[in-house]
Residue, then its C-alpha position, 0 to 999 in steps of 0.5 A: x201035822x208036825x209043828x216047827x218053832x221059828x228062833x230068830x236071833x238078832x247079831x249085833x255088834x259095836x265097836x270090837x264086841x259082838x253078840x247074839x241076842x234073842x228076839x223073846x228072851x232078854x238075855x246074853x247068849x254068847x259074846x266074843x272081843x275081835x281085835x278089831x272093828x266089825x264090819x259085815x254081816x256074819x256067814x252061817x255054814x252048812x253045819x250051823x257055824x257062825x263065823x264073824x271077820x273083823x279087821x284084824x285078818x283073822 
């Protein structure tokens, strides 16, 4: 039987800052500055990518 462990991540973001936090282990993964204000859902590509737009075009 092959056992999976499931890893959810919760995507917060406010104001101009975004980041991932994990569910289980209280701690930063990563965190990037946009130019400008957040205001959707971030996309993951078919390669795992996580691509995040705000409102500075870029």
């Amino acid at each position: 039987m092959v056992k999976s462990i499931l890893s959810l991540s919760l995507f917060i973001h406010c104001a101009s800052l975004g980041f991932a936090q994990s569910q289980w282990i209280i701690e930063k993964k990563w965190a990037f500055k946009t130019g400008d204000w957040v205001r959707s859902s971030p996309a993951i590509g078919s390669d795992g990518t996580i691509y995040v737009g705000s409102d500075d075009d870029n």
